[in-house]
N, C-alpha and C positions, 0 to 999 in steps of 0.2 A: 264368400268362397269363390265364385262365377265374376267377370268384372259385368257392369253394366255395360250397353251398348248403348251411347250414346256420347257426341261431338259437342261439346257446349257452343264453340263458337268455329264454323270455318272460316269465316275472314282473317283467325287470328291463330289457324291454324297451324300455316308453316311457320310462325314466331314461335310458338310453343315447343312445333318439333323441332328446332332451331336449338332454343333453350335445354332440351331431354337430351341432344345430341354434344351437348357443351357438358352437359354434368358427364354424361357417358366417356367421353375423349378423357376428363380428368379421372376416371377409376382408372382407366386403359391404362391411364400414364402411370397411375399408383401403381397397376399388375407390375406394366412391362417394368419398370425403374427397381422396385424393391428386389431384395436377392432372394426371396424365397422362391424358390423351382417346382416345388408340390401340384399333383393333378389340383389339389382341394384350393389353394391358395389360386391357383392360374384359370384353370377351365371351366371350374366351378364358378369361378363369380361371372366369365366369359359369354358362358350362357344366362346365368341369371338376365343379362345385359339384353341378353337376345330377345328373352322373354320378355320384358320392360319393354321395347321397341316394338316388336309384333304386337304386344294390344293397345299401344297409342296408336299406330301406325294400319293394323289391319281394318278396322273400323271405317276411316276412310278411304282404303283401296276399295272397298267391298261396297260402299256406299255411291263409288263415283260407278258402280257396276250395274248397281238393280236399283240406285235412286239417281241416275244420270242428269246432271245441271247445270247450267255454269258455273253456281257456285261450286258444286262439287271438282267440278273439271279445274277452274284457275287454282282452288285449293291443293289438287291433287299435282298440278302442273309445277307448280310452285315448290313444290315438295319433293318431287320427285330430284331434283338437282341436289338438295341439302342431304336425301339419302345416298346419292348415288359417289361425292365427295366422300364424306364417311365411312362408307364400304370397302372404296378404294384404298384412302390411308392406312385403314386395317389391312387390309390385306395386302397394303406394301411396305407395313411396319415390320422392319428388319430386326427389328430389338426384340418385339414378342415375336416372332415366330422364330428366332433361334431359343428362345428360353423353351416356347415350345417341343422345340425338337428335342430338347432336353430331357421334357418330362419321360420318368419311369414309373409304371402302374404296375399291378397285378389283379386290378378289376378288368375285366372281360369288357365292357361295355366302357369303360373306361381308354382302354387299348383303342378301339375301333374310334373312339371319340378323337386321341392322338394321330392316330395314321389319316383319320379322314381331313383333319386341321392341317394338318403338315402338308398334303395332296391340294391341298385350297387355296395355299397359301404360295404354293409354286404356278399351281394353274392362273394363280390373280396377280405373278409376277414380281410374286417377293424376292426371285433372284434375280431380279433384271437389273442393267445400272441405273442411274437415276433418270437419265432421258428417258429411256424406256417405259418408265416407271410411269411419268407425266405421260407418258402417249393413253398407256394403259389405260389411267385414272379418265383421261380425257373419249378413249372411247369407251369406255363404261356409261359415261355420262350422257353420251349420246346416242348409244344403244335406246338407255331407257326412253328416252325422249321419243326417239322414235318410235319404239313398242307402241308407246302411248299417242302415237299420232295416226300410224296405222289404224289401232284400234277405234278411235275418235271420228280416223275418217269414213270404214266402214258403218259407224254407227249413226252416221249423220246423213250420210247416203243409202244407206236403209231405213231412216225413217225419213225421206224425205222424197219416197214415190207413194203413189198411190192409183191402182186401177179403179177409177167408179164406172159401173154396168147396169144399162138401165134398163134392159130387156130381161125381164123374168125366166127367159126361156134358159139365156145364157149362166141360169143357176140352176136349170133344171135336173134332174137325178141328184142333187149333193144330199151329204145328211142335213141334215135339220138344224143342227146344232151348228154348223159352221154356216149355213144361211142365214142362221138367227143372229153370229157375231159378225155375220158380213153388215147386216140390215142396218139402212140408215133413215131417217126421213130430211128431205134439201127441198127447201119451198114448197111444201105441201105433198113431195112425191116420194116414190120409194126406191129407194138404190143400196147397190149391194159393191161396198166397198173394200177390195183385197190392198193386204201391202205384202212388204216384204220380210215382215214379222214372220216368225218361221209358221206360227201356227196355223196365219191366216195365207202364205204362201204354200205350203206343202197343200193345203185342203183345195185351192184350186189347180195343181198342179197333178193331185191325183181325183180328182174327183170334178174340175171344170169342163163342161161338157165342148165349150166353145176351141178351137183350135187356134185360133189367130191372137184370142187372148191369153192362152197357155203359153205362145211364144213371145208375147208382148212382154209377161209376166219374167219370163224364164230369162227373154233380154234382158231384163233390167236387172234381177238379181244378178246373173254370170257379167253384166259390165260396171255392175258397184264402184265406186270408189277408185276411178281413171289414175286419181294423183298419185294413188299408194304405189305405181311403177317407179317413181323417184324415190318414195320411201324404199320400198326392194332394194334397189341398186347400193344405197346409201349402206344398208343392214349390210347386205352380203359382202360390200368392200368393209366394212368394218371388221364386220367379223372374220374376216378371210386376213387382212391385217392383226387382228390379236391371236389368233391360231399360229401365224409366222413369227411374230416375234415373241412367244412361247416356244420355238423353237418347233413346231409339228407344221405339217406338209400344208395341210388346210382345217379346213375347223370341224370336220367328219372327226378326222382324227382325234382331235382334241376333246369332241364332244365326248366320244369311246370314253376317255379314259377315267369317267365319273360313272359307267352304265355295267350290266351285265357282258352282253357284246364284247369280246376281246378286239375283233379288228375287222377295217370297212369289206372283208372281202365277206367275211364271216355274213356280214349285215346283206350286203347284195346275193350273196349264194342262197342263202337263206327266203329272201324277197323274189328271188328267179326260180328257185324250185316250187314255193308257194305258187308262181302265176304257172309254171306247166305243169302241175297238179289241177290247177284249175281250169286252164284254157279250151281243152279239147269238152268236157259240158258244160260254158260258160257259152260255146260257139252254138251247142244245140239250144241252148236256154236262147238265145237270142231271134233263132231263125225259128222258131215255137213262136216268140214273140210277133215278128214281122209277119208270119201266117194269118196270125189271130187277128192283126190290126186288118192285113189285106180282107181277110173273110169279113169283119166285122162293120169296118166304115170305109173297105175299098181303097185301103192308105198304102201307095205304093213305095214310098219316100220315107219311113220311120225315121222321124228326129229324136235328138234327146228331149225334145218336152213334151214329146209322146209316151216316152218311157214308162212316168211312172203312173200316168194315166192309161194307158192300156195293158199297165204289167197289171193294173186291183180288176182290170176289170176280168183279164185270164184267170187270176186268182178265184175272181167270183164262179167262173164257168169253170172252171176243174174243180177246186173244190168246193163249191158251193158258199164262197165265203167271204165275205168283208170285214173291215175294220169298224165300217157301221153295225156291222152284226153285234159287236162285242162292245162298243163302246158306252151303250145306254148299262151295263152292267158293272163299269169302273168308274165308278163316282170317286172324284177325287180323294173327298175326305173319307169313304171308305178302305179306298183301297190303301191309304195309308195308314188308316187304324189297322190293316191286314199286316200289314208290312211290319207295322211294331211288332204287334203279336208273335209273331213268324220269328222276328229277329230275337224276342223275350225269351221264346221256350229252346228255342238251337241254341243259343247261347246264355242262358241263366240271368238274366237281366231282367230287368223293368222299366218302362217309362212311366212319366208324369204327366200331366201338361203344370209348364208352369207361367205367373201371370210376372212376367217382366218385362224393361221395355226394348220396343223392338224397332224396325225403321221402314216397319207398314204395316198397315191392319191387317192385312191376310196371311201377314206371317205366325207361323206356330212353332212355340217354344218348347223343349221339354227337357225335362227334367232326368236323370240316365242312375236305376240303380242295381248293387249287385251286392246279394245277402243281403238285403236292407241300408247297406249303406251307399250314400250319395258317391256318383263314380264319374259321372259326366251331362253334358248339356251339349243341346240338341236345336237346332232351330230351321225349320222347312217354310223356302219362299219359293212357291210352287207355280205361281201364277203368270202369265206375259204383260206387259205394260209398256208402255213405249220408253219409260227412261230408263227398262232394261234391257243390258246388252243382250244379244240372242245367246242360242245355248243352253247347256247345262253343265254343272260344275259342282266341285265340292270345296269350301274353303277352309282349312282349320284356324283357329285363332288360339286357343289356350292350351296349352301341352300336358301332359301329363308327365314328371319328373318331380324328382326331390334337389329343392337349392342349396346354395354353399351356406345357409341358415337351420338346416335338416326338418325345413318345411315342404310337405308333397303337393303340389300343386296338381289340379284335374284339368282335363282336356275337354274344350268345347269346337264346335265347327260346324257350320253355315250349309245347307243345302239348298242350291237354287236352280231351277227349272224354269220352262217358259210352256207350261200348259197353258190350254183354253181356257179364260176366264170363264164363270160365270156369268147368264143373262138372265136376263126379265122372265124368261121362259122355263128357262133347266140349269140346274148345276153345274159346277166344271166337270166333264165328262171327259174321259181318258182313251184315247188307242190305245191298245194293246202294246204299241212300240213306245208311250209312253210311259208306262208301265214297268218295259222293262229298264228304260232312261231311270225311273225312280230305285230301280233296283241296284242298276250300277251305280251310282251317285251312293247311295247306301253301304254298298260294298266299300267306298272309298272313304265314307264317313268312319266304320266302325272297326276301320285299319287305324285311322288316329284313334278314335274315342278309346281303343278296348288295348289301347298300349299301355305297358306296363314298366315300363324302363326307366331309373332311376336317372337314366342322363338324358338332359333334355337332348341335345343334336342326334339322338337316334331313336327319341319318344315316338311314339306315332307313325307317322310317314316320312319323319326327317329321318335323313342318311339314308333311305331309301334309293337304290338305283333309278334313276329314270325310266328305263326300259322294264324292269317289271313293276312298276309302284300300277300299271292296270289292273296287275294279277286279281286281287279281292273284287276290284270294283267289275272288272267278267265273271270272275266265276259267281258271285252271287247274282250276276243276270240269268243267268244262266237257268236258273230253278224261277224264274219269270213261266217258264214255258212250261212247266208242271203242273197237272192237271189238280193236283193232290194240294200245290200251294196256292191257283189261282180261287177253289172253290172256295177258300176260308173270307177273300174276301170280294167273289163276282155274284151281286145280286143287283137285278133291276132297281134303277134310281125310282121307279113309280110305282112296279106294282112288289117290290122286295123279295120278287123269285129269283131262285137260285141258277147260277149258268149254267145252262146245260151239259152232260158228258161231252154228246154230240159237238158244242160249240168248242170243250177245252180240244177234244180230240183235234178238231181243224188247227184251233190256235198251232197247235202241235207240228201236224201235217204239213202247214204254211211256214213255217219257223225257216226252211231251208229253201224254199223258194226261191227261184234263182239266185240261191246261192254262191255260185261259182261266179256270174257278172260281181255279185259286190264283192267277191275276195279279189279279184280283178281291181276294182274301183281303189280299195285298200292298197292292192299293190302299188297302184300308178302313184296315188298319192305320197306309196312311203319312198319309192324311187324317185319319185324326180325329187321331192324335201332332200334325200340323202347326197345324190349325183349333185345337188345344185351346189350343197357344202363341201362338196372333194376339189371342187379350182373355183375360181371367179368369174362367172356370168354377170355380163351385165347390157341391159338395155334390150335388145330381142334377142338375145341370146337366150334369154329367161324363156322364153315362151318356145323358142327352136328345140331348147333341152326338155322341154313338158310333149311336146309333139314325135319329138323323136320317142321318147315312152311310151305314150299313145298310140304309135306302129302296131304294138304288141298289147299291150293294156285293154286300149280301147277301142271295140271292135264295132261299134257306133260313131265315127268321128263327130267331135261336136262342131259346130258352125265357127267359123271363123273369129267371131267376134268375142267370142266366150273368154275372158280373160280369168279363169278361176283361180291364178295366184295374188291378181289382187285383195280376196277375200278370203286367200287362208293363212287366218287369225293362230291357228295352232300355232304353225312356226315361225310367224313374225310378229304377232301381239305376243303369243305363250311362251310358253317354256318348251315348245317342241323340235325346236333347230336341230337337224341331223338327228332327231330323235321320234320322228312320226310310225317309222318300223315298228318301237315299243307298243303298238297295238297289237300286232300280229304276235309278235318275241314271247308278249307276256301273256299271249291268250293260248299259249302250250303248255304252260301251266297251269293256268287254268281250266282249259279243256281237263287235263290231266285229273286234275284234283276234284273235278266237278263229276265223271266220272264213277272216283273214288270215293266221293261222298252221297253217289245219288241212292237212294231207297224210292223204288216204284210205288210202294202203299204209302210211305209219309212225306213223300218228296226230299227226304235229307236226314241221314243217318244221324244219329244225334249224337253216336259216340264218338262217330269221326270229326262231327260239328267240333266237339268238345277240345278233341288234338290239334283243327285245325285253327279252333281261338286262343291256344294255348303253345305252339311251335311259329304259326305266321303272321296272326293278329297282336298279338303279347308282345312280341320280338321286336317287332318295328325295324329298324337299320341296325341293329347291334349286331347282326350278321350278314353275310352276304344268302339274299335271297335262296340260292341253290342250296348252300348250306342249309339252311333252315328248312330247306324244301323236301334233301337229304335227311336231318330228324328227326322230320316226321312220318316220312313214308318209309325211311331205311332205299330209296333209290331215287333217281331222277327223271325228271318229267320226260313222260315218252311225245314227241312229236307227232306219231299216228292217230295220238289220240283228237289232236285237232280237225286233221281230216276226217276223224270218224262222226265229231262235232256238227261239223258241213254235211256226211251222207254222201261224200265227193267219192265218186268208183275209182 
């Protein structure tokens, strides 16, 4: 039913998909050539094609991600050029995409599958003449290349520092559990080794007692990966090139017209009303800050790599509370048994565990069902490792649709995370912020898994806008911070008692905690992503246009050196180009909905659960978001409700 995951041979990898993509060219040719016009005859086997391709092909994207190698990498390098040819001659094949245009349906899901193909197929240049065409193809190709070299070089350059500290003192106050994964023994002696690994850098950058090593630290992560400024320059001339001869202004533009968002004034009015909303107590949150550092260790100069080490420790002195408080209480595999559970009875489901193979031993598979019968599969790779990229994420791999054969095929999809491994000592123990990381990754899983749609291109998450496909994966964070959801699964890893009221209540309390700095934080990010794709920056331009934001944004200048666009991976490794707003965009409906669904005694009404697996999770792309948003509530998401989210006056 499920395919196996497993690569029999990468060295002979891109020969294979070579071969998979030679058989595929000749159906193409059979569609486009024959005179049959039919949705069933055209788009039906189109996608069956798609599906075939994503589970040869997902497998090792996903594996050059959390099993990192060179095998993996010449594999996936190699490959990546035979997909990126492919894609293009589709999508500048002139024969099918006029027969396309042709087609007439009167399936619902069917319609949106035509309009979205037809929009895809202009946007990738199937009207352009033939020169154009070859430019196209040609910077398609080199997009990908560089995605993938970005990504390669941040990840080579973060695992390739290492702080060792050999004074005890310089760990002094950390929790226990981030000492124990610091702990090394090097000729007989004992040292406490950080990198740039997210888990083992956030733990001393909120919790290292030392100041000079906090900025040692914090250098090296904000100057990662120097060379990626030529990759930058490279992307955004590319891309500012295929946005114009597409005929739109720049590639803002162009992004728009796959998203919710109608137009870039839309995006920036939107992104400047959120920051003076937030600005005027994002300024008290700050100078609260700088107080506490002065009263506390006399620091008249607050930098940003004091931040987030004297924001836990305010946290601790107002409300009494840290992230150590709670952590000895979210045992990894606890709290993920919590999480099923939770997601079983809102939504009528069951999981499994099941014994298949997988591409690490700490991975856990499961098995997904509803009324008893088999619905989907599940698989959580929860842990950090060095040949994983950082991050967290959700991958899907197997869709749920019925093919041009009227066989239904199930949806599977990958959850991966970068918690604290396990030690000799104590289990993988969770922050509370990872926690709620596992919750939104969830929300994004069970947007694919619980799609219901008989066409693949709008199964799941496909045909999904960019800018709200966050929607599920917020709003289910969102009930992370429920008192009523945490206690099912917050007991002590040792002695097995339960979390305190007391403890959920702070979780609670803390949840908004200078809040208005990080909506700030959010804004500058989605502002400069967005400004940087409305004309062509290149070389310190890049960095003039992040600074000029920062006027307003950030009200901590950070140090000169800080180059933070070489390290974000969103929109130059991801899918986020002119699309990083979509956090914000889509967390309005889900403030909304979350809301509308919250119950203070159960933490989540179960009837609304029910409408909303049933209008927004069911649906997947076969509507436009609002629409669907509209069905189920009978109105549209109100925007106050966001700020009511925040606590922002």
């Amino acid at each position: 039913m499920f395919q196996k995951f497993k690569i029999n041979n990468l060295e002979q990898f891109p020969q294979e998909l070579e071969k998979l993509l030679d058989h595929q060219r000749t159906v193409i040719n059979n569609i486009t050539t024959s005179s049959d016009t039919s949705y069933e005859k055209v788009l039906k086997p189109l996608q069956d094609l798609d599906e075939e391709l994503g589970l040869f092909f997902t497998p090792l994207s996903h594996l050059n991600s959390v099993m990192n190698s060179d095998e993996t990498q010449k594999a996936y390098e190699a490959s990546i050029p035979l997909l990126s040819k492919f894609h293009s001659e589709i999508a500048q094949n002139e024969a099918l995409f006029k027969k396309i245009e042709l087609i007439k349906t009167t399936d619902e899901e069917a319609k949106t599958v035509v309009a979205h193909d037809v929009r895809d197929f202009i946007l990738s240049g199937a009207k352009l003449p033939k020169a154009k065409k070859k430019r196209m193809e040609e910077i398609s190709l080199k997009l990908s290349e560089l995605s993938n070299n970005f990504s390669q070089n941040l990840l080579d350059s973060t695992n390739a520092y290492e702080l060792i500290i050999t004074n005890e003192k310089d760990v002094e106050g950390m929790p226990q559990s981030d000492i124990d994964a610091a702990k090394e023994e090097v000729e007989g002696k004992t040292v406490y080794k950080f990198t740039l690994q997210i888990p083992s850098y956030l733990a001393y950058m909120t919790y290292g007692p030392n100041r000079k090593y906090r900025q040692a630290i914090s250098k090296a992560y904000s100057t990662r990966a120097p060379q990626n400024a030529q990759v930058i320059d490279q992307l955004l001339s590319l891309k500012q090139e295929k946005a114009k001869l597409l005929g739109f202004e720049n590639y803002a533009q162009y992004a728009l017209e796959t998203r919710d968002a109608s137009t870039q004034e839309e995006v920036i009015g939107f992104l400047d009303d959120l920051s003076d909303a937030a600005l005027p107590q994002a300024k008290v949150e700050l100078e609260e800050l700088k107080r506490f550092a002065k009263k506390v260790d006399d620091i008249d100069d607050l930098a940003t790599h004091d931040v987030a080490y004297y924001s836990e420790k305010l946290k601790k002195e107002k409300f009494d509370f840290d992230d150590t408080m709670t952590k000895p209480y979210f045992e990894q595999s606890k709290v993920l048994e919590g999480l099923l559970k939770i997601v079983s009875e809102l939504f009528a489901v069951t999981f499994k565990p099941v014994d298949v193979p997988t591409w690490h031993a700490c991975v856990k598979p499961f098995d997904i069902f509803e009324n008893g019968t088999l619905s989907g599969r599940i698989y959580f790779d929860l842990e950090a490792r060095k040949e994983k990229r950082g991050g967290a994420w959700m991958n899907d791999w197997e869709t749920h649709f019925v093919d041009s054969k009227g066989k239904t095929h199930l949806a599977s999809a990958f959850i991966v995370c970068n918690f604290s491994p396990k030690t000799e000592t104590s289990p993988s123990l969770l922050r509370h912020d990872d926690v709620v990381t596992l919750f939104h990754e969830m929300g994004h899983a069970i947007h694919h898994l619980f799609g219901k749609c008989h066409e693949r291109s709008v199964s799941g998450i496909n045909g999904v806008a960019w800018d709200v496909v966050e929607f599920p994966s917020q709003f289910l964070e969102n009930f992370a911070y429920e008192a009523a959801i945490l206690k099912r699964f917050g007991f002590h890893y040792e002695t097995g008692a339960p979390i305190s009221n007391e403890l959920m209540s702070k979780i609670k309390e803390t949840k908004n905690f200078q809040a208005a700095l990080g909506i700030l934080r959010q804004v500058e990010f989605s502002l400069f992503d967005f400004k940087l794709h409305q004309k062509l920056y290149q070389g310190k331009e890049v960095q003039t246009l992040l600074d000029s934001i920062r006027e307003k944004t950030s009200l901590l200048k950070p140090p000169s050196y800080n180059k933070f666009q070489h390290g974000f991976a969103h929109i130059f490794a991801g899918g986020y180009a002119a699309g990083y707003y979509s956090y914000k965009w889509a967390e309005v409906l889900s403030a909304d909905a979350f809301f509308t669904c919250l119950d203070a005694k159960n933490g989540f009404n179960k009837k609304m659960a029910k409408g909303y697996k049933e209008y927004i999770l069911a649906k997947g792309g076969a509507k436009e978001m609002s629409e669907l948003y509209q069905e189920w509530l009978g109105r549209k998401a109100n925007v106050k409700s966001l700020i009511k989210l925040y606590e922002i006056a």
